[in-house]
N, C-alpha and C positions, 0 to 999 in steps of 0.2 A: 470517599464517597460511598464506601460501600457502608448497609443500613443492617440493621438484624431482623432475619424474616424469620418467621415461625418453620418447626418444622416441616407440615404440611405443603409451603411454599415452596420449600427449601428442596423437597422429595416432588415436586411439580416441574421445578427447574433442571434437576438431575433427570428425569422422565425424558423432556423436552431437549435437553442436551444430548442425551442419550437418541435422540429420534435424529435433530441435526448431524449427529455426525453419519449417522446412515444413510444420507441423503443423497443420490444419486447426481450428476449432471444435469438431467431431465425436473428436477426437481429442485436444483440450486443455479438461478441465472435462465433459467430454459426462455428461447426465444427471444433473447433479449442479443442486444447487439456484443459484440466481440471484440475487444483491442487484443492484434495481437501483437506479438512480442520480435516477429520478424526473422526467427531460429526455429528451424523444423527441432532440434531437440529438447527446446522449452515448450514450442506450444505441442508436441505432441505428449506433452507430458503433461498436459492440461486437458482436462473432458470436455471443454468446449472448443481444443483449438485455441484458447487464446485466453483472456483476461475478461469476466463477463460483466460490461458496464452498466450501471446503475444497480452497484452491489457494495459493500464495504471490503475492502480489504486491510489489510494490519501488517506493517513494516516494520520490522525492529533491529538495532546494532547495539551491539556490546562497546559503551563505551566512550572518548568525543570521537574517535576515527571510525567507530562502527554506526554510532547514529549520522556521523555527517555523510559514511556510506548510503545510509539509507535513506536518507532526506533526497541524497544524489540520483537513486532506483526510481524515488517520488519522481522529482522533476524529469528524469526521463521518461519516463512513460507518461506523464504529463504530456511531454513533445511529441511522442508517439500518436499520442493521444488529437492532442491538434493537427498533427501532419494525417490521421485516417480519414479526412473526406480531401483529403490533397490541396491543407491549406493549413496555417500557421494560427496557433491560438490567439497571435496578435492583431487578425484578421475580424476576429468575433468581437472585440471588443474587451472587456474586464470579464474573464470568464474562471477564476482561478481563485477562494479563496483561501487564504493559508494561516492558521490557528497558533499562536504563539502561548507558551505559558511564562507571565512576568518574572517567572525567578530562572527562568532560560534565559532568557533575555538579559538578565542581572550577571548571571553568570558564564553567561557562555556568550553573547552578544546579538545584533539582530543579525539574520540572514546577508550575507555579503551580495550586492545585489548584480555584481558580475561574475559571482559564479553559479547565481542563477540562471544568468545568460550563458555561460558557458551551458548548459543543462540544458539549455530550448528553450527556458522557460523568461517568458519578457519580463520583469517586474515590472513594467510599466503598465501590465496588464495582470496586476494580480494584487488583489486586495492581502493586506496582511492586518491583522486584529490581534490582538492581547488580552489575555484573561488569568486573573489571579489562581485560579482555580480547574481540576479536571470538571467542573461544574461547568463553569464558567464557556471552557473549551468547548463542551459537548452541546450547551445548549449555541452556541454559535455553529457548529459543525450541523444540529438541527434544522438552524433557521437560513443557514447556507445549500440546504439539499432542499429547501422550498422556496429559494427561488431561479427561476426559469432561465432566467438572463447567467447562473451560473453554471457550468462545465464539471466541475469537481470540486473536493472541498478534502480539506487536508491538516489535520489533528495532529497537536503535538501532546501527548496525553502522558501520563505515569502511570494508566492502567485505567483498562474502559473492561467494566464485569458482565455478566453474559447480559444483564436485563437491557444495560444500556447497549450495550454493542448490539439490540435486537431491535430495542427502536430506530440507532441508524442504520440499519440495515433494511427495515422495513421503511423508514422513509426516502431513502437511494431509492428502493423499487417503485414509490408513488410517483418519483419524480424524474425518474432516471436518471440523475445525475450521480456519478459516482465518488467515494468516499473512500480516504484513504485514512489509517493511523499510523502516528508516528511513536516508538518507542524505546528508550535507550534500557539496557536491560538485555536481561534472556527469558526469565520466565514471567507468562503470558495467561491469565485465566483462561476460564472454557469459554470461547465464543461463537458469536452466530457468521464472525467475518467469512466469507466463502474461500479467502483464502490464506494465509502467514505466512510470512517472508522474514528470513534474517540476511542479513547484507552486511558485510567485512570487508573494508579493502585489501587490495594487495600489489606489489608493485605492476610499476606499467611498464610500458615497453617503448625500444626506439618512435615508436610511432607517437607517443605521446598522450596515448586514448586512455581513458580513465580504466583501471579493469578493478573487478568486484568478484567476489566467490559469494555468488547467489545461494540460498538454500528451500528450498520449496518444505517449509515446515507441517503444512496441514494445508490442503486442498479435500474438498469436499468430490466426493469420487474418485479421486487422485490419489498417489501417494507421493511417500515424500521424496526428494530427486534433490540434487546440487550438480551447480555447474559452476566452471570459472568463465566470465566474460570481459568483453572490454566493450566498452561504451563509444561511437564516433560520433561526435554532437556536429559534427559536420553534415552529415546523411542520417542522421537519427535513427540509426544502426546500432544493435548486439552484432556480435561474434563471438563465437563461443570456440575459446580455444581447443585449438584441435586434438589434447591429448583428453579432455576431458568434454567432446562433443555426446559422447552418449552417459553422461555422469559421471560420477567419480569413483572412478576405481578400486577406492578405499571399500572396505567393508560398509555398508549403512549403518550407518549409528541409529540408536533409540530416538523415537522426537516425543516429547510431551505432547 
């Protein structure tokens, strides 16, 4: 999908990228509502406190165990997301919709739809669509952030480049609904998403809870931070394992 711009354009985009990444909190999400994440060591590692709704952010896992992690961070914070006015997104109606690409589908299969329920997330209450195309995806990811009656909207893309990733971003803020991408892979153009996320699983524990080594790739006033967590879809609950409650001990690696 990507087009060949002149270089004029091209030195306007780099300009403009160059301005987004300097973007402070106060300038990326300001005043808009907050999902937070329910762990003083994530959201204080976040400049609003939390997750700032009607914004795009961008999920990505290395892999089928790293994307089906990340599809799994989706629908939790999905649930999160329904449970912050202290009620269940099955309550609102079809408020969810979720973007497939047909050769996903082909080869990996459609979304298991009890483990979306395991995740909080109702299928019965979530629109899923199909698109041959990241065309395709994105102009549904579009037409899902304008309308009202929908919550969030959620891409499963092979790479969204800054122009697009700038219209969903600017249309999330028209409409406040928020917009999430999905990405199997590691590397990730320059975008406008306010935030990137890589998600790996890893194993669980007696307790049964799903757990994921989160990694906060780019946040806009933020830097970048990793934790391990486990997921309770019981209490639609993080915990962040106690050896790595203030990040990871390791050295900080380089983030793109």
């Amino acid at each position: 999908m990507m087009g060949h711009h002149c270089p004029a354009v091209i030195q306007q985009l780099r300009t403009r990228i160059a301005a987004i990444e300097r973007m402070g909190p106060d300038e990326a999400g300001a005043g808009r509502p907050v999902l937070a994440l329910g762990q003083p060591a994530i959201d204080a590692a976040l400049p609003w406190s939390g997750l700032p709704l009607g914004c795009l952010h961008e999920i990505m896992g290395q892999g089928t165990g790293g994307f089906a992690a990340a599809s799994g961070f989706a629908c939790a914070l999905l649930d999160r997301l329904g449970n912050s006015n202290g009620d269940d997104m099955a309550a609102a109606g079809v408020t969810v919709l979720w973007c497939l690409q047909t050769h996903e589908v082909r080869e990996h299969g459609v979304p298991y739809a009890p483990g979306f329920a395991a995740l909080g997330l109702d299928p019965a209450h979530t629109i899923v669509t199909r698109g041959r195309s990241d065309v395709d995806i994105l102009w549904a990811m579009e037409e899902g952030l304008r309308t009202p009656e929908v919550a969030a909207v959620v891409g499963e893309t092979s790479g969204v480049d800054f122009i697009y990733s700038r219209r969903l971003q600017l249309a999330a803020e028209a409409s406040g609904v928020t917009a999430f991408t999905l990405r199997r892979g590691e590397d990730m153009p320059a975008s406008a998403a306010v935030t990137r996320w890589r998600v790996m699983p890893i194993p669980g524990t007696d307790t049964g809870h799903i757990r994921w080594q989160l990694e906060l790739r780019r946040c806009r006033g933020g830097a970048p931070n990793e934790w391990f967590v486990e997921w309770n879809d019981e209490t639609s609950d993080f915990t962040v394992a106690p050896e790595f409650r203030h990040g990871t001990p390791e050295p900080q690696r380089a983030y793109a």
